[in-house]
Structures are given as C-alpha cells and as structure tokens.
N, C-alpha and C positions, 0 to 999 in steps of 0.2 A: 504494500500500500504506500500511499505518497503518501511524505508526510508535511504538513501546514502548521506554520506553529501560530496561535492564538496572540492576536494583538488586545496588549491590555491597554489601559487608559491611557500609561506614558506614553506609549507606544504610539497610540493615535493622537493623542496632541503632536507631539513630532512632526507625523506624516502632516497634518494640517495644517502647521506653522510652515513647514518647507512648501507644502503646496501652496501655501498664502504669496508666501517670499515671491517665487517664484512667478506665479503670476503678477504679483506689483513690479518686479522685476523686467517681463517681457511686457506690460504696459508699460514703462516709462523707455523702453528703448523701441515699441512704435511710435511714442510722442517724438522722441526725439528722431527716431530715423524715420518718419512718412508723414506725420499729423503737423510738426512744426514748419519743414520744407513745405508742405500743401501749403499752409496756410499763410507763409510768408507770399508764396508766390499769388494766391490769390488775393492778399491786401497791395501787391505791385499792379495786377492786371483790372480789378475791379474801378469803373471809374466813383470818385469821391464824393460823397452825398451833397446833393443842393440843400442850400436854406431851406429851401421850400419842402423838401422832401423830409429835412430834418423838423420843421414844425408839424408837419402832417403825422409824422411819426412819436410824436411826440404830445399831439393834443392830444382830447380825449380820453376816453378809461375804459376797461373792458369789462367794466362791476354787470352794465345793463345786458350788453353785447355777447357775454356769457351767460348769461341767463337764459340770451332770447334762442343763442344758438343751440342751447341745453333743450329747449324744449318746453322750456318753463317760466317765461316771462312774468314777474311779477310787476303790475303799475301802482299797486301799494309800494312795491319800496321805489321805485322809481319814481314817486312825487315825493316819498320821504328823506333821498336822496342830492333832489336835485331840485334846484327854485323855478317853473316852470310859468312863472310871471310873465306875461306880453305889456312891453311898452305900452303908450298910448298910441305913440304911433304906429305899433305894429297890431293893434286890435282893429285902429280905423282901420288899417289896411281889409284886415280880416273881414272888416265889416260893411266892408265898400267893394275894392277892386275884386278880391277872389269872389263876395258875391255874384256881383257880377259878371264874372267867368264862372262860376257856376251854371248860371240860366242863361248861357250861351251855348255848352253842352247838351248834343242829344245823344246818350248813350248809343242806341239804335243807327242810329247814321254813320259814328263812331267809327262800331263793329260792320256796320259794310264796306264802309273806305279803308280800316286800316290806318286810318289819320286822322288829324283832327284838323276840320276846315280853314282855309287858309283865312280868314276872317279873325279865329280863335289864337291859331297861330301870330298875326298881326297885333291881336292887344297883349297878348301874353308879353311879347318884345316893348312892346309900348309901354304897361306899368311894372317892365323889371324883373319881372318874375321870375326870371331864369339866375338873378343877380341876388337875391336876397340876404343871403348873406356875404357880399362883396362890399368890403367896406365905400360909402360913399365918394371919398375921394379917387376910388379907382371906377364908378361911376355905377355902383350898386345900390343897393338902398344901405345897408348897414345894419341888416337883423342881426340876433343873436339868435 
C-alpha cells in the first residue's frame, strides 16, 4: 500500500502561509512586469481630459441614479434629498410656454409622422427649450 502521511495543523498553516506568499508574490511581479508597463503606456497614448468633460464627470451623484437603475426608485427620498424648488421664473415658464407646447401637440398625428410638426419644432427653438439649462450668457435661459 502507498503510504500518505497525515497533515496536522502545523503542517497546514505552513502549506497556506507559503501558498499565501506565493501568490502575493506572483501578483506583485505581474504589476510590475505587465499591469505597470500597460498602464504607463496607456496614460502616454490616451488623449487628456477637457474641462468640460472633467465637470460632466464630476457633477452630479449616483444616490438617485442607483436606485433608478436598481429597479427601485424611491421619490420619497428623492424630494428628501434634494431641494426641488422652481424659481419664479422657471414656474412662469412652466406655466406659460410649455403650456402652450402642450396644446400644440396631437399625440395621434405624432405617431403617424414620426415627428413633431415643423410648427412645434419652430416654437420649441423660439422659447429655448432645447437650452434650459444653458447658462444665459451663453444664450440659454439658465435653469437649474
């Protein structure tokens, strides 16, 4: 018969300390031989982030956005969260211009064209609407 000799306790911390080793081991000599070169060369070749791209990345939070993509929106904590007050001037808005692009829409007509009449289109461009939150000096209105 073979024989196997019986690993006691010492026996097996050993083995799992050198297995430990070992593996931290050959991770720090893929960082250093493939993970570090990758990644030098790609902060050489990647072009460098714009302002713009660094504020966009940078607004906002992903408290709501996590939720919503979760599957589970809550607008209880979403108003409890967040101040969701309209200016005065953004409720006349609300209370004038978008009305009336409201009752300028005929769903039905809508969904046959595929578009929305060049009419709807026209005021849309007219009261900004596309610009809302584009600060006024760059020729938006300047919602929040």
């Amino acid at each position: 018969p073979h024989f196997q000799p019986k690993w006691n306790g010492m026996q097996r911390s050993m083995q799992r300390v050198a297995l430990s080793s070992s593996k931290r081991a050959l991770s720090k000599l893929q960082r250093r031989g493939f993970i570090a070169p990758a990644y030098n060369l790609a902060k050489k070749i990647m072009p460098k982030i714009s302002d713009t791209e660094a504020a966009a990345l940078n607004s906002g939070t992903i408290c709501f956005d996590r939720e919503l993509f979760k599957g589970s929106p809550s607008t209880k904590d979403l108003v409890s969260k967040y101040s969701v007050k309209l200016t005065p001037e953004e409720q006349s808005f609300l209370d004038n211009e978008v009305e009336v692009l409201c009752e300028m829409l005929d769903n039905y007509q809508i969904d046959l064209d595929q578009n929305l009449p060049p009419e709807v289109w026209r005021y849309i461009r007219e009261q900004k609407m596309m610009g809302m939150v584009i600060p006024k000096k760059f020729g938006g209105l300047g919602f929040s």
